[in-house]
Each structure stands twice: as structure tokens, then as C-alpha cells.
C-alpha positions in Angstrom: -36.3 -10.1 -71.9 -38.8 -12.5 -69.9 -39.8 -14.0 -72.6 -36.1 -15.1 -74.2 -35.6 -16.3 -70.4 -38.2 -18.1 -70.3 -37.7 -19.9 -73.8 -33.7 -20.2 -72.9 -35.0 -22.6 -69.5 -37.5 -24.3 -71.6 -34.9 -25.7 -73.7 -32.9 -26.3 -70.8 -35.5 -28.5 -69.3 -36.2 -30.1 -72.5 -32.8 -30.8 -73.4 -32.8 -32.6 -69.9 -35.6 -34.6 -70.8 -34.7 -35.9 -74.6 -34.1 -39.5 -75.0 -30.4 -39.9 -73.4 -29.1 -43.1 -72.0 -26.2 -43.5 -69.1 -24.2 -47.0 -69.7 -25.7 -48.8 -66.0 -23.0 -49.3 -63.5 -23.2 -53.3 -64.5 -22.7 -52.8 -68.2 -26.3 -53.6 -69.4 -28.8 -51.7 -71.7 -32.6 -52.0 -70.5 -34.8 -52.5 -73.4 -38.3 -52.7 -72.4 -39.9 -53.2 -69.0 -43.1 -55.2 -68.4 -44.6 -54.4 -64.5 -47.8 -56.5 -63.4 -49.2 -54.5 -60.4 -51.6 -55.4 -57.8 -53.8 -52.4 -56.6 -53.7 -50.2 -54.2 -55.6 -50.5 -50.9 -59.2 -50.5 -51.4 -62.6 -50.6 -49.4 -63.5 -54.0 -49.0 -64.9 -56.2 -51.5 -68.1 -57.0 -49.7 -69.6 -54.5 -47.6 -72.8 -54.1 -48.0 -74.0 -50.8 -49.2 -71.0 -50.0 -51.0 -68.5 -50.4 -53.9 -64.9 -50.8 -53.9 -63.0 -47.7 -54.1 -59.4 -46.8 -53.7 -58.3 -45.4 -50.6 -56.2 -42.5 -49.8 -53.6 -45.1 -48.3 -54.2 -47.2 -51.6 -53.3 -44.2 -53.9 -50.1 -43.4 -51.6 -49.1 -46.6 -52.0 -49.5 -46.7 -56.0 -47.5 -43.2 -56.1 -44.6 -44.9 -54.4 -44.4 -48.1 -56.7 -44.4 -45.5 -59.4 -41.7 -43.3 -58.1 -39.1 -46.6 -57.5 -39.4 -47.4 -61.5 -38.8 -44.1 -62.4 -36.3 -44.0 -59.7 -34.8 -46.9 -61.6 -35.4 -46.2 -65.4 -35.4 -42.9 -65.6 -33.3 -41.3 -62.7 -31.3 -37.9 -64.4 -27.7 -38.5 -65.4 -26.7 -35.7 -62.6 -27.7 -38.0 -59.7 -26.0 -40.5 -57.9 -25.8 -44.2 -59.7 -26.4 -47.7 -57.7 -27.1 -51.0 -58.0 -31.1 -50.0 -58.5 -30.4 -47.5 -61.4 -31.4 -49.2 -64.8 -32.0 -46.9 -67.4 -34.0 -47.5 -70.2 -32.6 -47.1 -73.7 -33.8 -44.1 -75.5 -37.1 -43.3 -73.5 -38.4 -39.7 -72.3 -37.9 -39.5 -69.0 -39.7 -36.3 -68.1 -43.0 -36.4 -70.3 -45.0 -38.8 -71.6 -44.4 -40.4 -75.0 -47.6 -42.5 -75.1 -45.9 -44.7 -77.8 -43.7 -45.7 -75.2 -45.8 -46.4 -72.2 -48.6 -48.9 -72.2 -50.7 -49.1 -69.8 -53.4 -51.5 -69.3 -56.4 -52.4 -66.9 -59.8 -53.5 -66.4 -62.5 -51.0 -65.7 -63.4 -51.4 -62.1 -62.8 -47.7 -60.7 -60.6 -48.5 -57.7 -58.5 -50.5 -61.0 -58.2 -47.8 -63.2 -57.5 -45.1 -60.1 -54.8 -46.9 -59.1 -53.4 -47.0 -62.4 -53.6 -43.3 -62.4 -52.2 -42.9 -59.2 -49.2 -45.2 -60.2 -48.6 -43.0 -63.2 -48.4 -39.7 -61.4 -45.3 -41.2 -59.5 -43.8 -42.7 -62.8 -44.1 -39.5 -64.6 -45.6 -36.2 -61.9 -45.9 -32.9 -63.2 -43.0 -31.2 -64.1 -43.2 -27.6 -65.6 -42.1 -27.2 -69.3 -41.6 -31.0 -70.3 -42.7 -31.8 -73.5 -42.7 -35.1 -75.4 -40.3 -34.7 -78.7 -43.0 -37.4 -80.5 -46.0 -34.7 -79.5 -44.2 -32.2 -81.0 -41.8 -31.1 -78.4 -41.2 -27.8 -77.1 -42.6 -26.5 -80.7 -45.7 -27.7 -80.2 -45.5 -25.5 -76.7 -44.6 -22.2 -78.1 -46.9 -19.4 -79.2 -45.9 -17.1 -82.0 -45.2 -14.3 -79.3 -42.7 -16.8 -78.2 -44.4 -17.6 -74.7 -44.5 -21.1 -74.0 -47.7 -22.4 -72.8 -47.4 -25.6 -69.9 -49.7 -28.3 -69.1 -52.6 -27.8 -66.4 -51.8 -28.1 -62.6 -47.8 -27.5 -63.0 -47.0 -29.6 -65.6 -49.7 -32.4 -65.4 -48.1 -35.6 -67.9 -51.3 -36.8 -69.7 -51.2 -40.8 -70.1 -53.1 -43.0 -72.4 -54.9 -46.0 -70.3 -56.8 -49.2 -72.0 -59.5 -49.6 -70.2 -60.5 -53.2 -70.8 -64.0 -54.3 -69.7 -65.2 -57.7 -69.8 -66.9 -57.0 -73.1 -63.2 -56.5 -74.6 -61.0 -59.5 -75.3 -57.8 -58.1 -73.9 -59.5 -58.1 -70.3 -58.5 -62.0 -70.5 -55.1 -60.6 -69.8 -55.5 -58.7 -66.4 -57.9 -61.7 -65.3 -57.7 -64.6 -66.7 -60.1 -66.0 -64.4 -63.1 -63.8 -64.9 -66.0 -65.0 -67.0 -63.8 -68.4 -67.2 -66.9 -71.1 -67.1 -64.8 -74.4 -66.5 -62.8 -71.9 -63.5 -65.8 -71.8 -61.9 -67.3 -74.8 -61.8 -63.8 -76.1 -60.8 -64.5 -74.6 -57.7 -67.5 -76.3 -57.3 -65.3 -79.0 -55.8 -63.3 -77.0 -53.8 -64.6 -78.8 -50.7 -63.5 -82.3 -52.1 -60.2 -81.5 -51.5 -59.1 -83.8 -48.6 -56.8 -81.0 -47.4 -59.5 -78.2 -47.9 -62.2 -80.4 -45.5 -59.2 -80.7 -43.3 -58.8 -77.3 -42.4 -62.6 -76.3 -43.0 -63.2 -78.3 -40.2 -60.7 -77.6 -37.8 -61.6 -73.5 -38.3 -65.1 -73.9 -37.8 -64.8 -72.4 -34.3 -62.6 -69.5 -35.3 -64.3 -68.1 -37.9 -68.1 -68.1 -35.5 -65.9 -66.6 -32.8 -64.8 -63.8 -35.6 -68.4 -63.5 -37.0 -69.5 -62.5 -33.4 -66.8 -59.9 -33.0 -66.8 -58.5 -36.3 -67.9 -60.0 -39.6 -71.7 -60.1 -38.7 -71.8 -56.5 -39.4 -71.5 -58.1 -43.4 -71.8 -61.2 -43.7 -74.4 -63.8 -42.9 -72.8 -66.5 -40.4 -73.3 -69.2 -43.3 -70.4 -67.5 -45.2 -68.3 -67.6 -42.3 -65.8 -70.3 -42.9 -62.6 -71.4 -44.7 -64.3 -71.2 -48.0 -64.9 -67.1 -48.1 -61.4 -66.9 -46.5 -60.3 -64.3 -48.2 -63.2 -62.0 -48.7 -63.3 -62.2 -44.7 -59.8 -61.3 -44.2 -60.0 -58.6 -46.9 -63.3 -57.4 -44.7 -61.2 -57.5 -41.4 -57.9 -56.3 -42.0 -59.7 -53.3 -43.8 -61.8 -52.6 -40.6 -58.7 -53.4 -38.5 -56.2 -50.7 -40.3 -59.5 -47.6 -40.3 -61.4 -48.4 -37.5 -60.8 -48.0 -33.7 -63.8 -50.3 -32.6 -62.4 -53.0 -34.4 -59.1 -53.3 -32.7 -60.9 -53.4 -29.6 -62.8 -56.9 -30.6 -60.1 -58.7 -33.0 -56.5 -58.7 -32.4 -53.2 -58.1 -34.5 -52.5 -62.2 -34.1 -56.2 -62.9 -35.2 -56.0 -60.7 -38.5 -52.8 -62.5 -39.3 -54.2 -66.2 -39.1 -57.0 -65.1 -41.3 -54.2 -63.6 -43.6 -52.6 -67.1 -43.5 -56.0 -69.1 -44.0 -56.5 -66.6 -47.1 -53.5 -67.1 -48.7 -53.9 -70.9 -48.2 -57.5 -70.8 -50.0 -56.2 -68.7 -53.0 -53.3 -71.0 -53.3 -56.1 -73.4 -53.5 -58.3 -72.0 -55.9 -55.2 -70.1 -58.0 -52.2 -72.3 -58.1 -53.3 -75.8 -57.9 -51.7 -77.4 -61.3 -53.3 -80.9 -61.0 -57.0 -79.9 -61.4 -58.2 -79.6 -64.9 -61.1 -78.2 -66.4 -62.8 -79.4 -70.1 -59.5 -80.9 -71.1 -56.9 -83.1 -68.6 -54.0 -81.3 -67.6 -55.0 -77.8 -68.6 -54.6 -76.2 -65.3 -57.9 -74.9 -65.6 -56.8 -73.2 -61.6 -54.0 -71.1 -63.3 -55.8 -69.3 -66.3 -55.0 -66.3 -65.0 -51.4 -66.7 -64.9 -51.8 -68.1 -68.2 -52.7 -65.9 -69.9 -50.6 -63.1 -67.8 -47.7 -64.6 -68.7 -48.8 -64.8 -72.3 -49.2 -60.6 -72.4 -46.1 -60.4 -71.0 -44.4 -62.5 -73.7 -46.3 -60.6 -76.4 -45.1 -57.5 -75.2 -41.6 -58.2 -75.0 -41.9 -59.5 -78.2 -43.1 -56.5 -79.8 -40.6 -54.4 -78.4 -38.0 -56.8 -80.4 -39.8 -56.8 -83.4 -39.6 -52.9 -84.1 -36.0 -52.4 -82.4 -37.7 -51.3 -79.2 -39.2 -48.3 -80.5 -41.8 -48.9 -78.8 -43.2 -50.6 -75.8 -40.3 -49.4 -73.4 -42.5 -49.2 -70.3 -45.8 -51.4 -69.6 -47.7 -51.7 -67.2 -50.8 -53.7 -66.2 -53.1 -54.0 -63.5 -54.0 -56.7 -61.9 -55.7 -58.5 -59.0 -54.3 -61.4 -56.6 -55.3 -64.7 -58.4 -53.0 -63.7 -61.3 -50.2 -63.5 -58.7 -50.7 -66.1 -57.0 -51.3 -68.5 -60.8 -47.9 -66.9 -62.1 -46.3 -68.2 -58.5 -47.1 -71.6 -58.8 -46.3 -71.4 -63.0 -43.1 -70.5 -62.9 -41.9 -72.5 -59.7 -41.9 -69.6 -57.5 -44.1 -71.1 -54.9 -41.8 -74.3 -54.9 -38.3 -73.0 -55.1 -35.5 -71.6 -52.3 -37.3 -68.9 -52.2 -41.2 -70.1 -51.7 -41.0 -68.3 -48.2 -41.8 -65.0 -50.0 -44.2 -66.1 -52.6 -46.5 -68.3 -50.2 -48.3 -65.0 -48.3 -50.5 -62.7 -50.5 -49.5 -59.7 -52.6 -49.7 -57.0 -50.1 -51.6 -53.9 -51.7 -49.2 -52.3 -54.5 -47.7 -55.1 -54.8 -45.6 -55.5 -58.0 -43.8 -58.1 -60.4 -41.7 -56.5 -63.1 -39.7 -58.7 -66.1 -37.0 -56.7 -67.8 -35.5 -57.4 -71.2 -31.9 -56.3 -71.7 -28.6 -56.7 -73.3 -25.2 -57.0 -71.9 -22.5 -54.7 -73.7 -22.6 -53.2 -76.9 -23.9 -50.0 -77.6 -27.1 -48.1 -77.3 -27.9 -46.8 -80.9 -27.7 -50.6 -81.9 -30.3 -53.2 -81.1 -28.6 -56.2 -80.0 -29.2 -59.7 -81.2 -31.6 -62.1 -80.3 -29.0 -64.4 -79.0 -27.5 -61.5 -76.9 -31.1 -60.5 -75.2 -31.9 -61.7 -71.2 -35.2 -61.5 -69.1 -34.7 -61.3 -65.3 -38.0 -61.2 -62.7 -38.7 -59.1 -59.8 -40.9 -59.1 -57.0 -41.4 -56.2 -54.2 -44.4 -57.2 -52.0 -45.7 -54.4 -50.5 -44.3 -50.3 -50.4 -43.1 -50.5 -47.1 -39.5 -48.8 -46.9 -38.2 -52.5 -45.9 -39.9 -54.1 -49.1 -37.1 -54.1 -52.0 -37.7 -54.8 -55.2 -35.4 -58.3 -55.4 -34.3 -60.3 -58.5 -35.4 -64.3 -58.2 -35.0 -67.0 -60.8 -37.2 -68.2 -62.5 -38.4 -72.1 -63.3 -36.2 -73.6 -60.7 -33.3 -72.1 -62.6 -30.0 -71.7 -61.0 -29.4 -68.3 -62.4 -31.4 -65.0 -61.7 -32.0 -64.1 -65.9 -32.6 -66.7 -68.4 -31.7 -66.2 -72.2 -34.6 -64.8 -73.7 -35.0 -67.7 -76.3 -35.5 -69.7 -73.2 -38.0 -67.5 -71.5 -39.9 -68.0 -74.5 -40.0 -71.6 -74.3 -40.8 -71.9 -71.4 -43.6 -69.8 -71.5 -45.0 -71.2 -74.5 -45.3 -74.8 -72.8 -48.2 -73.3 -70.6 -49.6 -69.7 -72.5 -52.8 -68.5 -73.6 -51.9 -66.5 -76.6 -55.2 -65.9 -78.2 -58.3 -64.8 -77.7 -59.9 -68.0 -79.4 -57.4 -70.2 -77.0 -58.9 -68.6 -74.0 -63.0 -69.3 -75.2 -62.5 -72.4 -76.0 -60.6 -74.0 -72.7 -62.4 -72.1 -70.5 -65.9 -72.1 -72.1 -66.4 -68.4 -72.0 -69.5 -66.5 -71.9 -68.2 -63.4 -72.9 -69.7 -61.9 -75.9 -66.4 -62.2 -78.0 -66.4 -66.1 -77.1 -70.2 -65.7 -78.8 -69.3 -64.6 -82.1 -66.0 -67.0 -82.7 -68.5 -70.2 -81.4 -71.1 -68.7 -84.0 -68.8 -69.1 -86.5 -67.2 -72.8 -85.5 -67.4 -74.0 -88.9 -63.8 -74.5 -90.1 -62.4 -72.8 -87.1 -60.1 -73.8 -84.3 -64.0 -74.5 -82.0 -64.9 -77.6 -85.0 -63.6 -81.0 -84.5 -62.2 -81.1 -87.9 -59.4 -79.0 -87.1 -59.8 -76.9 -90.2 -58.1 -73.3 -90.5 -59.4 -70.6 -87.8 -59.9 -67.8 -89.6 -58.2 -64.8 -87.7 -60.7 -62.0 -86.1 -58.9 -59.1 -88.4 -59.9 -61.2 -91.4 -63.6 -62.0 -90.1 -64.1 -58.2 -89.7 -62.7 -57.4 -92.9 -65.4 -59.9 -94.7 -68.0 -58.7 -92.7 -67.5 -55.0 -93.8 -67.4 -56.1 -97.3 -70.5 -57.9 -96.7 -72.2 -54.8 -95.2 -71.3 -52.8 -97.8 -72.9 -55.0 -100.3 -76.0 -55.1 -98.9 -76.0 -51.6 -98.1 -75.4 -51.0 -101.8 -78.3 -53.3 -103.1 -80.5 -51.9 -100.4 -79.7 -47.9 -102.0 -80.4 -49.5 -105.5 -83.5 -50.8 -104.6 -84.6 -47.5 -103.4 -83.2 -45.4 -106.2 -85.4 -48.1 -108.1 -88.6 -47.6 -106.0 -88.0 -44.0 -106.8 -87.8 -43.9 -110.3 -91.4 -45.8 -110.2 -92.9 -42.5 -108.6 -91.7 -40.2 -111.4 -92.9 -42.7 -113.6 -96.7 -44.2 -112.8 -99.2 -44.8 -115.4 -101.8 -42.1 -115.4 -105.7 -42.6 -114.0 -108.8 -41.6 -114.6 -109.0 -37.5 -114.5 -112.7 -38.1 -113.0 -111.5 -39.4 -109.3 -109.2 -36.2 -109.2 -110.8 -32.8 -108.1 -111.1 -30.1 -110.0 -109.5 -29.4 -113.9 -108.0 -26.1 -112.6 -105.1 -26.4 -110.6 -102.1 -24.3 -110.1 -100.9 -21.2 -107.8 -104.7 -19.9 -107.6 -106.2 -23.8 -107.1 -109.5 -23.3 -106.5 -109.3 -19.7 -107.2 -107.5 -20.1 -110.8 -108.8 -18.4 -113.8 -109.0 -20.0 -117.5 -106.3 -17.7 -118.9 -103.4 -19.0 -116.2 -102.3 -21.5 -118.2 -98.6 -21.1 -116.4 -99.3 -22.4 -112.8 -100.7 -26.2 -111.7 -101.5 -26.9 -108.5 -102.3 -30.7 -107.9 -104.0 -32.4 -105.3 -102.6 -32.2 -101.8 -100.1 -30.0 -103.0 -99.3 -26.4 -101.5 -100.0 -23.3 -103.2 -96.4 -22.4 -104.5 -95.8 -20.4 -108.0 -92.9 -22.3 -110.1 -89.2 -21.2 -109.5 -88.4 -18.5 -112.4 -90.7 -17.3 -115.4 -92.5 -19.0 -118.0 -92.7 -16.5 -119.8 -88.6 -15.7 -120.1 -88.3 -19.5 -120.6 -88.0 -21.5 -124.5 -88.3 -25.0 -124.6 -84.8 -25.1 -123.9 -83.9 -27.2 -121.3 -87.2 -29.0 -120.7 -88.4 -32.3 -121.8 -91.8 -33.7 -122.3 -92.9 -35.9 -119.4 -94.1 -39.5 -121.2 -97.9 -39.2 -120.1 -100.2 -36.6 -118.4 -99.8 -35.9 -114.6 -103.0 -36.8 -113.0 -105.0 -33.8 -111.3 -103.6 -31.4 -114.3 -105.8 -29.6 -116.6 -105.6 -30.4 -120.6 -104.4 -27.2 -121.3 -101.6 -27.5 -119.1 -98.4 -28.4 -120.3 -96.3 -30.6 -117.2 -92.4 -30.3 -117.7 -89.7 -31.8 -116.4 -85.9 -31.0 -116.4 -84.0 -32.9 -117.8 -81.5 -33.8 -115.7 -78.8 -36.0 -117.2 -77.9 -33.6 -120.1 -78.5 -30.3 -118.3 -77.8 -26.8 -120.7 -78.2 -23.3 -119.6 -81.7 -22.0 -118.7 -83.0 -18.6 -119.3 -82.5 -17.5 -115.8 -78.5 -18.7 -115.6 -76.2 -15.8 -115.5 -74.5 -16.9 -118.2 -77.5 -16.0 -120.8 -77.9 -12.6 -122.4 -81.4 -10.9 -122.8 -80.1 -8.5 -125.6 -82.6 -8.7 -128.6 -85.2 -10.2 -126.7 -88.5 -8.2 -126.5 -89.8 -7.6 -122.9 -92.7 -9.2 -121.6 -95.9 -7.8 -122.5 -98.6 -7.2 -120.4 -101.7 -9.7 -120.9 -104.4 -8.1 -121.6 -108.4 -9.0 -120.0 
């Protein structure tokens, strides 16, 4: 009886869980959502002695970002609708269906724990939820009929990319790292007439700060507008964990060093003008470049396969991508710059939805019926909503999608090979396409770039090929062994060879020994054995008496031996004993 209750509420629950979808109290369908999300609090960036790590606060703060989208995409159809309730079409909304979540981040560990921490609040344990792609609740079942949970009540297991600086798709989560012509960019950040302006007149404040508080880290040299923001990031962690700290800074200090920091990453991040390699490339904005180009992608791909896929993605980011996609798509500029001029607060997140208006869910709309809208929630305070705001100076809060897709595409970096060539990049991906510049998008002569799948494809080929002439060679080098002229019998030792070796009698003519060889009798009987089966070897063995016969199987038209099963004695005469 506890068993057939137990299966009964499993199918409850997973009934609850399927892929259902609730018509949204404004009459559109959610598609696929794209969320670009700023890590939780961390340790500082520079503090000597240690490593940035995510924080207890910095994980809270991921859960709750995590529990408003799946308060928004995939709240039950039991509980109360509002304005914030967007489901999305056709997605599990109690366990993980890993084709529909992507998630995405580079591998620094307070990154890739905050991702974690985000998911549990998209998707926390819950007792018998099963994904119907991983073979639902039959895939949970034992043949006694139990059903068998996840670890720690229900645990939801998601799949991460973990995208170091060795892999390309790390240009997508930061743009900016491993960028040469970024850099050296900011080799000139000083030049800027306003940047000397304001270096100058903070001089003071930032000495008066390193005497209170940032000498603990930081040599006085590095005290000044230039390292604004590692120096806030430095004090405002200090300030929120530590007692001493509020007793030499103050609240109003901690907050002009937040504005001085967001003016220097505007600075270095969102400034259009400067170029890098080529004029007008925006060399400063590479990382919402390419940001903006993943998000595109990913849309994309969710209309290309009737958004089977790709419902819910996420990536993991840091501020400079941000603050680039701020000044790229007029948000720094706009009615609404008042919000987008301070820094991300920790867990901070921008989210692009694609949906439809009207229609129905079992039928993927049209292109020409599909919209993109942005939002922004700085922070996870209680206060901090997460607010709709056009986009590109436009008067409306979505844009057609064809339109978002142009205006993307004026500023993108699509590909890989786009990304190594503007910025110069040193990664070792950059390495191989440069070493291979002939006829490629790197050559002046503009000849056709042959696409990374194809290049590995020729290269396996390749491999093989050589592999194969390398075996044949050896098989060759082999066949040379079985096959050496003999030599003179007077450098070997000894006539009498075989089992015995030294030992051997004249009358065992059955057994050979050679030189350097171990004292092993043959496999089966000579005596049971015709000539069946066994070929002459061209030549004499060297090191083998005259009087013994060397033999060798043949191996290419093998027939039944003596000793095989298959082979009756009957009529043969046994052995007889040799007589001395």
C-alpha cells in the first residue's frame, strides 16, 4: 500500500511539472530568455594573500535573482498571476531539462559558484521531479515499484560550460580579457583631458583614504583615480564585513569612491570614440560586443529549431560587459541614463526576452510576429525591480526582432576569427587561425576563411594518413626481421641448441634453442605433427644446428593442425618410445 501511494504522488508531482503553459495575463507567449548576470558579492579583487571567492552574502544574493526568474517563467498555474508572471512556452518547470537551460561562465571559482548558487534558486530541490527528456518518472522507478529521488531532497543537477581563457567562447562572458589592442588602449587613459582632470583634483582624497584604509593592500602609488575601482571594490568590501573599517572611512566616503569607480569604468568600458588597430572599432566596448553578439546567437537558435531548445540562458559575467552594453545600446545616453550611469551592484542582472503576441502555444509564430524587450534589476534589494527600458533610443519598450537584429549586427563580434583579429589576441585559439592566415579572413587578399569545423576535419584526415603510413612502415620493418639473410654459423655459439641448450644431446633433433633465447620446449608435439600446416622457412635460422629442421606457420592459409579438436587420432599408431 506504501508503495502504490507513493507512486500515485509521484505522478502527481510530475504531472505538475510537465511542460504546460498558462496564456500570460497580457496575451503573450515567452519563447526563450537570455539573462547576463553579474556575480555575486565576492572577497576583493586585490588583497594580498588571497583569492576571490564568493561570499555567503554573494551566494544569497545569486539565490534570490534565481528565484524572481523562476518566479516569472515558471510560477505553477495554481498561484496567483501579475504583471511579473511570464511563463515560458513548453519548458519544465520543476526539474532540469539541460537541453533547455544553458548556462555559461568563465572558470574563476567565485564565477562558476555563483552560477551555481543562481541555479539552486531557478530550479531548488524538489522531491520526486523528474525531467520527461531524462527519462521521466520511468527512469526513477525500480522494478519493485519504489521510486528512487535525487541526493539532498531532490537536488536538480545542471550542466555548466565552463569556459576558460583557453576556450574561444570565453570571448563571450569577457570580451575584454586577453584583448591586446584593449589594453594598450588604456595605456592612454591618462591622455584623456577629462581623466587628468579629475586625477588631479582626487589626489588628496585618495592619500587621505590610503592612510585610513587602503595601505593595508595597496602601495600608496596605486592610490589614485586610475585604480578607482579596485580601491572601491577593496573598501566597500572592508566597509560591509568589518567593524574597524567603519570606524576610519565613512558611508559618504565609500559612496564617492563608488561614483569615481563608475566614472573610470565608464572610461575604460564605454567610451565609443577610442579605437584600437582599426578607426572606429570601439576597441573600449569589446566586451559588449561580443555580449551582445551571444545574445543574438542564442535567440537565434531558439528560432531556428521552433524553440525546442534554448528556452532559458544564462551567462555570467563581470562589470565591463555591463557597462560596454550601456553605452551600445544608448542606455547610458537615454531618459533613463540615471540608472545605467552607477555600477552593477553584486547580482546584478540584464535579461532580453523573445516572445510573441497572440496565437497559440503548440505553434511557433512567425518571424514577423516575434519581439525582444530588455530588462535591468540592479541589485537584489527588495526595492530593486526588474524594469522594462527601451532600447537604442527607441520610443517603445520591445523592438521587432528583425530590428533587434539589425541593430545589433551594426556593432557585433560574431566569430571567433572577428574577435583575434580586431583585438590582436594572444589566446592560443587566435595562434592557430594566425598560423594558418593564408587565404583566410587574417591575409590582405581577402580570400575565403576556412571555417574551424572544416580545419579540424582536414587535420584529422591528415592525422590519420600519417598514422597509417607510419603502421605500414612498421609492419614493413617487421617483415625484414622474419626475413634476414643468414650469417656465418662460426660467430654463433654452439651447433646444439634447443630445450636442453647446452645440455642437448645429438638424438633431440625436435627442440632448438638459439642464442639469447629462453629455454622453452615448442607448443604441442612433434611427434603427433605431419607436415601439414607448416612451411619451409626460405633460408637457415642462424644459431640452428644442420640437423634441425626450422618451421614456420603458415599463416595466411591456415588448415587444421594435429592438436585442433576437430582432428581424429583413430588409425594413428601411438607414439613409441625412443629407444638409447
Amino acid at each position: 500500500m506504501a508503495i502504490l501511494t507513493g507512486v500515485v504522488l509521484a505522478l502527481l508531482v510530475v504531472s505538475s511539472s510537465a511542460q504546460t503553459t498558462t496564456m500570460p495575463p497580457n496575451n503573450e507567449y515567452i519563447w526563450s530568455s537570455v539573462a547576463w548576470v553579474l556575480h555575486g558579492e565576492r572577497t576583493p579583487l586585490f588583497d594580498p594573500g588571497a583569492s576571490p571567492a564568493l561570499t555567503p552574502l554573494g551566494a544569497q544574493q545569486m539565490f534570490e535573482q534565481g528565484s524572481l526568474l523562476r518566479d516569472r517563467y515558471l510560477r505553477e498555474d495554481t498561484e496567483e498571476k501579475d504583471a511579473t508572471f511570464a511563463p515560458i512556452v513548453g519548458i519544465e518547470r520543476n526539474a532540469i531539462d539541460n537541453t533547455q537551460l544553458s548556462v555559461l561562465t568563465n572558470s574563476d571559482p567565485y564565477m562558476v559558484t555563483s552560477a551555481q548558487a543562481f541555479v539552486q534558486g531557478l530550479y531548488p530541490p524538489i522531491l520526486q521531479a523528474f525531467s520527461e527528456n531524462s527519462g521521466g518518472i520511468e527512469a526513477a522507478r525500480l522494478a519493485n515499484g519504489s521510486i528512487v529521488n535525487y541526493p539532498l531532497q531532490g537536488y536538480q543537477y545542471p550542466a555548466f560550460r565552463t569556459a576558460s581563457v583557453l576556450d574561444s567562447e570565453s570571448i563571450y562572458v569577457g570580451g575584454h580579457v586577453g584583448c591586446t589592442r584593449y589594453t594598450e588602449s588604456l595605456l592612454n587613459f591618462r591622455a584623456d583631458d577629462v581623466v587628468a582632470t579629475i586625477y588631479n583634483n582626487t589626489k588628496n582624497f585618495y592619500q587621505n583614504l590610503w592612510t585610513q584604509v587602503l595601505h593595508e593592500a595597496f602601495p600608496l602609488s596605486m592610490a589614485n583615480f586610475a585604480n578607482a575601482y579596485i580601491l572601491y571594490d577593496y573598501a566597500q568590501f572592508r566597509y560591509t564585513h568589518h567593524n574597524a573599517t567603519r570606524r576610519n572611512i565613512t558611508a559618504d566616503e565609500v559612496a564617492m569612491m563608488a561614483r569615481f569607480a563608475s566614472t573610470e569604468q565608464r572610461t575604460k568600458n564605454a567610451n565609443l570614440s577610442v579605437s584600437g588597430s582599426n578607426q572606429g572599432d570601439m576597441i573600449r566596448a569589446v566586451a559588449g560586443r561580443t555580449m551582445a553578439a551571444k545574445t543574438l546567437s542564442l535567440l537565434r537558435d531558439n528560432i531556428r529549431l521552433g524553440a525546442a531548445t534554448n528556452k532559458i540562458n544564462i551567462a555570467f559575467t563581470t562589470l565591463e560587459t555591463f557597462v560596454a552594453w550601456f553605452a551600445l545600446s544608448g542606455l547610458v545616453t537615454g531618459e533613463h541614463m540615471a540608472e545605467f550611469k552607477p555600477l552593477p551592484e553584486p547580482g546584478g542582472m540584464m535579461v532580453f526576452e523573445l516572445f510573441s503576441i497572440g496565437g497559440k502555444p503548440d505553434t511557433f509564430p512567425e518571424l514577423d510576429n516575434l519581439w525582444v524587450r530588455f530588462l535591468y534589476r540592479n541589485g537584489t534589494d527588495p526595492g530593486d525591480h526588474l524594469t522594462t527600458y527601451s532600447l537604442f533610443n527607441s520610443t517603445m519598450d520591445r523592438l521587432p526582432f528583425r530590428e533587434f537584429m539589425r541593430q545589433i549586427q551594426l556593432f557585433d563580434i560574431s566569430t571567433m576569427a572577428e574577435w583575434c583579429k580586431l583585438c590582436d589576441g594572444v589566446s592560443l585559439f587566435c595562434s592557430d587561425l594566425k598560423s594558418r592566415n593564408s587565404g583566410s579572413r587574417f591575409s590582405s587578399g581577402g580570400g575565403a576563411f576556412i571555417q574551424p569545423a572544416v580545419a579540424g576535419a582536414i587535420g584529422a584526415a591528415v592525422t590519420l594518413a600519417v598514422v597509417g603510413l607510419l603502421f605500414f612502415i612498421a609492419i614493413l620493418l617487421g617483415a625484414i626481421r622474419f626475413h634476414r639473410a643468414g650469417s656465418d654459423t662460426k660467430t654463433r655459439t654452439g651447433t646444439l641448441g634447443g630445450f636442453k641448450g647446452a645440455e642437448k644431446m645429438s638424438s633431440d633433433t625436435d627442440l632448438a634453442w638459439a642464442k639469447g633465447g629462453a629455454r622453452h620446449e615448442r607448443t604441442g608435439s612433434w611427434e603427433l605433427r605431419g607436415k601439414e600446416g607448416v612451411n619451409d622457412v626460405e633460408g637457415q635460422e642462424e644459431g640452428v644446428s644442420p640437423s634441425t629442421t626450422v618451421r614456420a606457420r603458415d599463416l595466411t592459409h591456415p588448415s587444421k593442425g594435429i592438436d585442433d579438436d576437430a582432428i581424429s587420432i583413430i588409425g594413428h599408431e601411438p607414439v613409441k618410445p625412443r629407444e638409447f
